[in-house]
C-alpha positions as CSV (number, residue, x, y, z in Angstrom):
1,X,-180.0,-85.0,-32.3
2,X,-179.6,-82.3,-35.2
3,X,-176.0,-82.2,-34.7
4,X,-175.5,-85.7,-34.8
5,X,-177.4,-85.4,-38.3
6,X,-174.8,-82.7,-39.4
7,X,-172.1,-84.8,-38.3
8,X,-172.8,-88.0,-40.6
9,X,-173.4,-85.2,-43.5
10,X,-170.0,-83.2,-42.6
11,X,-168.3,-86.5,-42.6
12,X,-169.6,-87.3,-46.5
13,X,-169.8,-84.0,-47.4
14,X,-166.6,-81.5,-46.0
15,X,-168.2,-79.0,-48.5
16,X,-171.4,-78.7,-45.7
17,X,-168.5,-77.9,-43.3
18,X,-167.4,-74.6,-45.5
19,X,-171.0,-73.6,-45.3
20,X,-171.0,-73.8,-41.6
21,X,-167.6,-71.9,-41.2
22,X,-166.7,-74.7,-38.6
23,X,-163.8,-77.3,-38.7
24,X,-164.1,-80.7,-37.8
25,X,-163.1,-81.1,-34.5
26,X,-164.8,-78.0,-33.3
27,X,-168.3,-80.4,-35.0
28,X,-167.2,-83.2,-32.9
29,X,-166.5,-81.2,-29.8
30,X,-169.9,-80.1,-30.4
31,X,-171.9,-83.0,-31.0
32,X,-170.3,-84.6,-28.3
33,X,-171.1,-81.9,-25.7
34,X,-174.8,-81.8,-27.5
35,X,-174.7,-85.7,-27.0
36,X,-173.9,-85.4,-23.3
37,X,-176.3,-82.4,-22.4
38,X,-179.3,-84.5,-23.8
39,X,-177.8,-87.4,-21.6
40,X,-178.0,-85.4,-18.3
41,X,-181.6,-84.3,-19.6
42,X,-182.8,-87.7,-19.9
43,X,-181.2,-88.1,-16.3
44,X,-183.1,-85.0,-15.1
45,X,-186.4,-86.6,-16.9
46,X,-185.9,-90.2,-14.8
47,X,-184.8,-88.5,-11.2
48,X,-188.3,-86.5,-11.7
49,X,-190.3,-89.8,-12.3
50,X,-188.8,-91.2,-9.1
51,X,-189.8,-88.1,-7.1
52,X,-193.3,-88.2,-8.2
53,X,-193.0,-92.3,-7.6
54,X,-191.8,-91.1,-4.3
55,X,-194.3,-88.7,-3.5
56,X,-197.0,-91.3,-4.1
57,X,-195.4,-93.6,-1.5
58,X,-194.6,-91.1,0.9
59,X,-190.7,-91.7,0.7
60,X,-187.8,-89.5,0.8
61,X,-184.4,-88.9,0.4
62,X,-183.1,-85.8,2.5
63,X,-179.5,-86.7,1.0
64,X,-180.6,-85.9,-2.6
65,X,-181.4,-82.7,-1.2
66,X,-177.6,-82.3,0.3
67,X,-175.9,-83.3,-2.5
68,X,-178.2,-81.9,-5.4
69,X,-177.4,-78.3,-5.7
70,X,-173.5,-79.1,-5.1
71,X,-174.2,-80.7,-8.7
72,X,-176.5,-78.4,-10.1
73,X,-173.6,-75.7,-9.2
74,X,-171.1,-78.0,-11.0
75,X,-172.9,-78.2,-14.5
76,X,-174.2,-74.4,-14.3
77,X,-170.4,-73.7,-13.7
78,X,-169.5,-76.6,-16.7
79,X,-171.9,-74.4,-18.9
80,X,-170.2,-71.2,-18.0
81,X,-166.9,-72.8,-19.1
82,X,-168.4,-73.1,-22.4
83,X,-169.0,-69.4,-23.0
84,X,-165.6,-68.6,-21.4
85,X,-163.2,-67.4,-23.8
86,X,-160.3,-67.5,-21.4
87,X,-160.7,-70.2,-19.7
88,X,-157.8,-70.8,-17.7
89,X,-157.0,-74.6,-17.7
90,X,-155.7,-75.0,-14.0
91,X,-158.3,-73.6,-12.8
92,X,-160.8,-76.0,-15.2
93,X,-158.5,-79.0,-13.8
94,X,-159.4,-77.9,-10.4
95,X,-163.5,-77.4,-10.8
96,X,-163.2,-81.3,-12.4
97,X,-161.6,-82.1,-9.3
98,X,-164.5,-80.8,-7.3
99,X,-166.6,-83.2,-9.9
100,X,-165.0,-86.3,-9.2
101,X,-165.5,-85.5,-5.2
102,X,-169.5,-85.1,-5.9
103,X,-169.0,-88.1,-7.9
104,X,-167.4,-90.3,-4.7
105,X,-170.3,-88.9,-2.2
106,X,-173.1,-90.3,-4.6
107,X,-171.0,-93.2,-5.1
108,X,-170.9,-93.7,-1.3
109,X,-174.7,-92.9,-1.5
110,X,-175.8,-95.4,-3.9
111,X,-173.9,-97.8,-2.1
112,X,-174.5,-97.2,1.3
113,X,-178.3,-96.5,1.5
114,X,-181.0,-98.8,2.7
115,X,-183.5,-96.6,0.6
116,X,-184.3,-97.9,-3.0
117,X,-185.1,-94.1,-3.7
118,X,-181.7,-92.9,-2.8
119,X,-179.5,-95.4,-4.3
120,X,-182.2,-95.0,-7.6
121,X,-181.3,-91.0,-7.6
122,X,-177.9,-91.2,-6.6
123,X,-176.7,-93.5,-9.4
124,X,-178.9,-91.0,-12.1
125,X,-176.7,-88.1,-10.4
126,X,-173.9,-89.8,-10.6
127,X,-174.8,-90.4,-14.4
128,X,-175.4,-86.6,-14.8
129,X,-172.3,-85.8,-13.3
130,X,-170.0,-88.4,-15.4
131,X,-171.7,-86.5,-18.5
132,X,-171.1,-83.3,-17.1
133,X,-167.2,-84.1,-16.5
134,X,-167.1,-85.7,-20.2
135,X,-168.2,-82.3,-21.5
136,X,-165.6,-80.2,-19.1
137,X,-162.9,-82.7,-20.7
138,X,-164.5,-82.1,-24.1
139,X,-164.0,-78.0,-23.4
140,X,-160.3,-78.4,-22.2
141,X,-159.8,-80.5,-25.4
142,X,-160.8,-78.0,-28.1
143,X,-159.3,-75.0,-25.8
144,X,-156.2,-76.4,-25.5
């Protein structure tokens, strides 16, 4: 990552911080946000090898389809907190909430399912949705 790059430099050099008009904290918000987004693509990049997989073997997993856009909402929404200038924080506290409840029903998923497929995509959700909650607590952090 580039901003992982600028990090190490901004640590040994504050003087490359100036030049970016950005503090500290606001770099490590960042690169840890950065860090986390290229996480959930790497988790996006895995669940599409297992559908092709899939595909080729004729399974499925109608749960993924239940449970996927309830998480694609939660990280387009994540995103959108991002942008927000005035973010209200209760209401932020609340949408994590909503997170950790997508969280325990692919949880249940991974664990309950007698289909390899299924547990296989619910624990990479479930990764995308830890990394999506790290970056909502990483939002709150540098708001508040």
């Amino acid at each position: 990552l580039l901003i992982s790059r600028i990090l190490s430099m901004g640590v040994d050099n504050p003087s490359l911080l100036t030049k970016l008009k950005i503090g500290s904290p606001r770099l490590v918000n960042n690169w840890w946000i950065s860090y986390n987004l290229e996480h959930i693509g790497d988790n996006l990049k895995s669940i599409s090898k297992i559908i092709t997989e899939s595909n080729k073997k004729k399974e499925s997993c109608n749960e993924f389809l239940r449970l996927a856009p309830n998480l694609r909402d939660f990280y387009n929404n994540s995103l959108g907190m991002f942008y927000d200038k005035t973010l209200d924080e209760k209401k932020a506290l609340e949408f994590s909430n909503h997170g950790k409840k997508i969280w325990d029903e692919l949880d249940n998923l991974a664990t309950s399912s007698k289909k390899p497929i299924c547990t296989k995509m619910a624990l990479k959700l479930k990764e995308i949705e830890t990394s999506t909650y790290q970056n909502i607590k990483m939002i709150l952090n540098s708001r508040c």
